[in-house]
N, C-alpha and C positions, 0 to 999 in steps of 0.2 A: 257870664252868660249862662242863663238856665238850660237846659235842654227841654223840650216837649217830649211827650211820646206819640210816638207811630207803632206804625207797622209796613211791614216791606215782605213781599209775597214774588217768588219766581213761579211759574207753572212750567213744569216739561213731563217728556215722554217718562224718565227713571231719574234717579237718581241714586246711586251705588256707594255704597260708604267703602272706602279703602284700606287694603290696612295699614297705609303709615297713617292714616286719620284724616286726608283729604276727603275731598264728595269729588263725585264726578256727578257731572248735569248731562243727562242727554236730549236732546231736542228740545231745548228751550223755545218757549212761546214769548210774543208781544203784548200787544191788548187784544188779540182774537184768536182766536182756534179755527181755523176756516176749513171743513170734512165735507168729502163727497156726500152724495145723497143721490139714494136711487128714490125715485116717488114713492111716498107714503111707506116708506121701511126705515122705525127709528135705527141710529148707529150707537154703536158701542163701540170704544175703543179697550184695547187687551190692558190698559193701563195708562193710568195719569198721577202724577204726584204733584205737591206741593210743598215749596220749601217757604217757612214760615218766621222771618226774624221780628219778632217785637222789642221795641229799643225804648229806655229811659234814661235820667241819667241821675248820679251815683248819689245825687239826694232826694233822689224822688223813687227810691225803689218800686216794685209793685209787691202787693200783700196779696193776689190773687190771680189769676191768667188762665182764661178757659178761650182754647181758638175752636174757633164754629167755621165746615164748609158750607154754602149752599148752591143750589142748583136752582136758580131761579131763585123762589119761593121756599123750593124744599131742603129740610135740614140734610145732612148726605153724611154726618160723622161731627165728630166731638171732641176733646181731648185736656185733659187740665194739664197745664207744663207746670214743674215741681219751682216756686220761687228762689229755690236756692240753687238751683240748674246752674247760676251764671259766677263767675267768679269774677268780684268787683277789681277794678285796674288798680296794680301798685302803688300806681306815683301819678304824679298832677293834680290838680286843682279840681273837687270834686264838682262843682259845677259843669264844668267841660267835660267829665268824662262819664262816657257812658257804658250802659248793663244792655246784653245783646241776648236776648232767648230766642233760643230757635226751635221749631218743630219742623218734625215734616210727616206731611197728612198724604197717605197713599191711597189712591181709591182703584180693586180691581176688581171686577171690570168697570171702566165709567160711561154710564147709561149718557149719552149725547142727548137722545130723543128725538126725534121728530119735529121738535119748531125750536128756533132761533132762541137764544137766554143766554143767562149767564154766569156763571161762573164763580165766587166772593170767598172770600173769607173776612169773617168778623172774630175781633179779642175781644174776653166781657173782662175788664180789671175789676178793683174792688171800688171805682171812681168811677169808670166809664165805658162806652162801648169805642171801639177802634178800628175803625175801616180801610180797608188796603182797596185798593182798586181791581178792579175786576175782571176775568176773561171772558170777554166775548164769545160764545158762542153761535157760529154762521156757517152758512151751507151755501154748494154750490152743487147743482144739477147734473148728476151723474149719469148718463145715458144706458141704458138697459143693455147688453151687449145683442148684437145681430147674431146666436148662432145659427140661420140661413144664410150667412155671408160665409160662414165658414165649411169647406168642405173637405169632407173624411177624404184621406191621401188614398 
């Protein structure tokens, strides 16, 4: 069995490398991001990450790997991951077994904006371009606070 390649993208709030060499994830997202919104005032959040694995398998290495974020339309960061990054599996049947690179793409602070988009990350190999699915970004209607409702003690 050949393997294809992909790509497989988490978005969350941080993500913290450890020292025995775990990651911790923290607030991991779905397919949408869903922030308040006061009218007409873009949001920003204090930070978003992206954990980035591109997978092939161990006879079809890749000769090049550039992962691209966008925001919508706009490019938002960049990053070439090194093809030697991966060390190929001991034992098994090279077809079956696969080369896993991983990046992870930090954006601080990440500009949300003002109207509804989305979110992507694209890999350009030396073959192809590589699409992972993407976060949604959506709003919901944040109310202005009343302070005439609130009164000094």
């Amino acid at each position: 069995m050949t393997s294809s390649r992909y790509v497989h993208v988490l978005y969350c709030d941080d993500i913290r490398q450890e020292v025995n060499g775990k990651m911790t994830l923290v607030g991991c997202y779905g397919s949408e991001l869903l922030v308040g919104q006061l009218a007409g005032h873009p949001i920003m959040l204090p930070k978003l990450c992206a954990l980035v694995d591109v997978v092939t398998g161990v006879g079809n290495p890749f000769k090049k790997l550039v992962v691209r974020a966008f925001s919508s339309d706009d490019l938002l960061g960049e990053m070439e991951v090194p093809v030697d990054a991966s060390v190929p599996p001991t034992s098994g049947d090279d077809d079956s077994m696969l080369l896993i690179f991983r990046a992870v793409m930090t954006f601080v602070p990440f500009v949300v904006g003002d109207q509804p988009g989305k979110l992507r990350i694209e890999v350009e190999t030396e073959a192809e371009k590589l699409r992972a699915p993407g976060l949604r970004l959506r709003f919901h209607e944040t109310p202005a606070p009343d302070f005439d409702a609130v009164a000094p003690a």
